[in-house]
C-alpha positions as CSV (number, residue, x, y, z in Angstrom):
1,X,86.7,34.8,93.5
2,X,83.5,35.9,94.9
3,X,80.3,35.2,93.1
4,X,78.0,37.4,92.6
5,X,74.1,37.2,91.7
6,X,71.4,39.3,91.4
7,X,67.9,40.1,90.9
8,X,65.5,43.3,89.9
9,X,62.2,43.8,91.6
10,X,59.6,46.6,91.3
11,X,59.1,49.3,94.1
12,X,57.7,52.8,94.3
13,X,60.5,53.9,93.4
14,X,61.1,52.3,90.1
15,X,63.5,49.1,89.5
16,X,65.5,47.6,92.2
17,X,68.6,45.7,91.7
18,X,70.4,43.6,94.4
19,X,73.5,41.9,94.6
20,X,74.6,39.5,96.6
21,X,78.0,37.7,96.5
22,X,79.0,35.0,99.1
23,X,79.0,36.9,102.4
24,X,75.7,38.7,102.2
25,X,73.6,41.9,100.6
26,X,76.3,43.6,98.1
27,X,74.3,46.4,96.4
28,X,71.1,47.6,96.1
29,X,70.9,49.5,92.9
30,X,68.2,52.2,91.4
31,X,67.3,52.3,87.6
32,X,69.0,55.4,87.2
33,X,71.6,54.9,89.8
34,X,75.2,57.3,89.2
35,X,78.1,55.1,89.7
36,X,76.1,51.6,88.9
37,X,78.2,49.0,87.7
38,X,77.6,47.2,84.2
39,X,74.9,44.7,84.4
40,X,77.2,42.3,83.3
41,X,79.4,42.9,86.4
42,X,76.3,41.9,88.8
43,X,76.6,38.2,88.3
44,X,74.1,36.0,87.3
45,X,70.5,36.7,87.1
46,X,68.4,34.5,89.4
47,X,64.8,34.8,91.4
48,X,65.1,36.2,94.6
49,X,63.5,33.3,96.3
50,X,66.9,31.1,94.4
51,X,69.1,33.2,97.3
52,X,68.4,33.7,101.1
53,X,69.9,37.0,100.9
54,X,67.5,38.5,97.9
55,X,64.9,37.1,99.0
56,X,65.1,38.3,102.4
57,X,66.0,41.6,100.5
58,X,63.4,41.9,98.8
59,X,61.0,40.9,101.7
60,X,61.9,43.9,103.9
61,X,62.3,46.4,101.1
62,X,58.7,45.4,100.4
63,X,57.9,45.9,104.3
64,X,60.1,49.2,104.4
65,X,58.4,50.4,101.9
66,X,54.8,49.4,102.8
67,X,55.5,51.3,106.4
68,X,55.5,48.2,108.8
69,X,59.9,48.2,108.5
70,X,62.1,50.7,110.0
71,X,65.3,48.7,110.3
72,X,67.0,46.2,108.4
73,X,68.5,42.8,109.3
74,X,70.1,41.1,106.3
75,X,73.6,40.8,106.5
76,X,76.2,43.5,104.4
77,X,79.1,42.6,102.4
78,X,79.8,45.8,100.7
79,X,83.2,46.2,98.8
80,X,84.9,49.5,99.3
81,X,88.1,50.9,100.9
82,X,88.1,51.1,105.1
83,X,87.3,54.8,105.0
84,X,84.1,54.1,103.1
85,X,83.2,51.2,105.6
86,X,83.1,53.6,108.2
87,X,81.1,55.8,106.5
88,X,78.5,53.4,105.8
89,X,78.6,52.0,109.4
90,X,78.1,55.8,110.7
91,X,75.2,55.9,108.2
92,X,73.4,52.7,109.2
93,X,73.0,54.8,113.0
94,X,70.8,57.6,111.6
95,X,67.6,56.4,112.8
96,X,64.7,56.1,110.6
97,X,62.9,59.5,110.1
98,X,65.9,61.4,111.4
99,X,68.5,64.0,109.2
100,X,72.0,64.3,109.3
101,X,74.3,66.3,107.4
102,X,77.7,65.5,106.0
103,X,79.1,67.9,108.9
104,X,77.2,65.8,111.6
105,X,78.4,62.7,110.1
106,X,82.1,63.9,110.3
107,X,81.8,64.2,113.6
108,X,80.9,60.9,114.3
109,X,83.6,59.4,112.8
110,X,85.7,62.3,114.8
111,X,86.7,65.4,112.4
112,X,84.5,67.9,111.5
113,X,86.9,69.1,108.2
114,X,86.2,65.1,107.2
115,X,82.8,66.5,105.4
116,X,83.9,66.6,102.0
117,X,85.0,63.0,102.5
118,X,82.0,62.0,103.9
119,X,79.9,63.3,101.5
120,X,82.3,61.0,98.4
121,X,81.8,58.1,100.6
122,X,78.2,58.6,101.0
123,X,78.0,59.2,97.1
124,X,79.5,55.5,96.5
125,X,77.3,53.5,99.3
126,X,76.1,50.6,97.0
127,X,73.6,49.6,99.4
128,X,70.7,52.3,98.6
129,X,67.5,52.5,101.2
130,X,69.5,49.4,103.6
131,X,72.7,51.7,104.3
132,X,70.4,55.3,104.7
133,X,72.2,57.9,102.8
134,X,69.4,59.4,101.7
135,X,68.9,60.7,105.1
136,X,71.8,62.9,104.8
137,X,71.2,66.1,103.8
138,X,73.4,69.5,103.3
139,X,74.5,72.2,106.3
140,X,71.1,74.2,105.8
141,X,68.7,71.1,105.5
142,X,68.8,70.7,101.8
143,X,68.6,67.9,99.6
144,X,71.3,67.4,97.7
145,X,73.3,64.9,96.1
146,X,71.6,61.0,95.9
147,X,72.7,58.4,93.5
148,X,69.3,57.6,92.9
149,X,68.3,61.3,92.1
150,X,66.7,64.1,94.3
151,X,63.0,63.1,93.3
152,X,63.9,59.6,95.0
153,X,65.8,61.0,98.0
154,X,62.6,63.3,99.2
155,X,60.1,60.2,98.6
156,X,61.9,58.0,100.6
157,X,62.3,61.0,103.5
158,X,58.6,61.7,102.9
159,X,58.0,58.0,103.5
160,X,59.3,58.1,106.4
161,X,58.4,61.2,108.1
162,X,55.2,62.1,105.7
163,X,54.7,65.2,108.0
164,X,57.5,67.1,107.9
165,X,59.1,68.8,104.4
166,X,62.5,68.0,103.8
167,X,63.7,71.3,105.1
168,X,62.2,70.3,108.5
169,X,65.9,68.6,109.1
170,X,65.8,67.4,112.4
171,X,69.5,68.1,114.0
């Protein structure tokens, strides 16, 4: 059985929670986040200095979002079916400051009709902000659909491209 621990931090955009379990960074969970577990399904509670991979998660959240982080290197341990995984691997190559849409993202992993897929495995990435799926957006640049809530979604975009709107996509 894997164990799991956690801990919550502040950032600008409210309460963070992350998960780790033995093989590295399992979830990074908002306040409000659709689809989070039941806190007493995160393992226990500890400081994020008591576990490498919190505390190194929390560290470059902090950087990320103070402007001097644009990539992440703690290691992933997400649980989810293979599908997903690829998702979430195709995600992870969206550069920072760049859009993709669901579309564009089923064409990376090599079918275009995979969009509607895409878009439920994008919904169920655990790993907010670290696996970017806030910077996928609909066909016509919208925002639409993020766990954490549309409000987050455009503040981390604005974050990290403060001069463009969110309808600026850049495809």
């Amino acid at each position: 059985m894997t164990m799991l621990k956690h801990t919550v931090f502040d950032s600008p955009v409210g309460l963070l929670t992350a998960v780790a379990n033995d093989a590295g960074l399992a979830a990074v969970y908002m306040a409000e986040h659709k689809r989070r577990p039941a806190q007493e399904t995160l393992g226990e509670r500890v400081a994020a200095s008591d576990c490498e991979v919190l505390a190194a998660t929390v560290a470059q959240l902090g950087e990320y979002f103070d402007g001097s982080r644009t990539s992440f290197s703690i290691p992933l341990a997400p649980v989810g079916n293979p599908f997903q995984h690829r998702v979430w691997a195709a995600l992870r190559e969206i550069p920072y400051g760049e859009l993709r849409s669901y579309g564009d993202l089923a064409a990376m992993l090599g079918d275009r009709n995979l969009a509607q897929a895409v878009g439920s495995a994008n919904g169920r990435n655990p790993i907010s902000i670290i696996v970017p799926c806030h910077r996928v957006v609909g066909a016509d640049g919208s925002l639409v659909g993020y766990a954490g809530g549309l409000p987050r979604k455009q503040f981390l975009l604005e974050l990290e491209y403060p001069s463009r709107t969110h309808t600026e996509a850049l495809f």
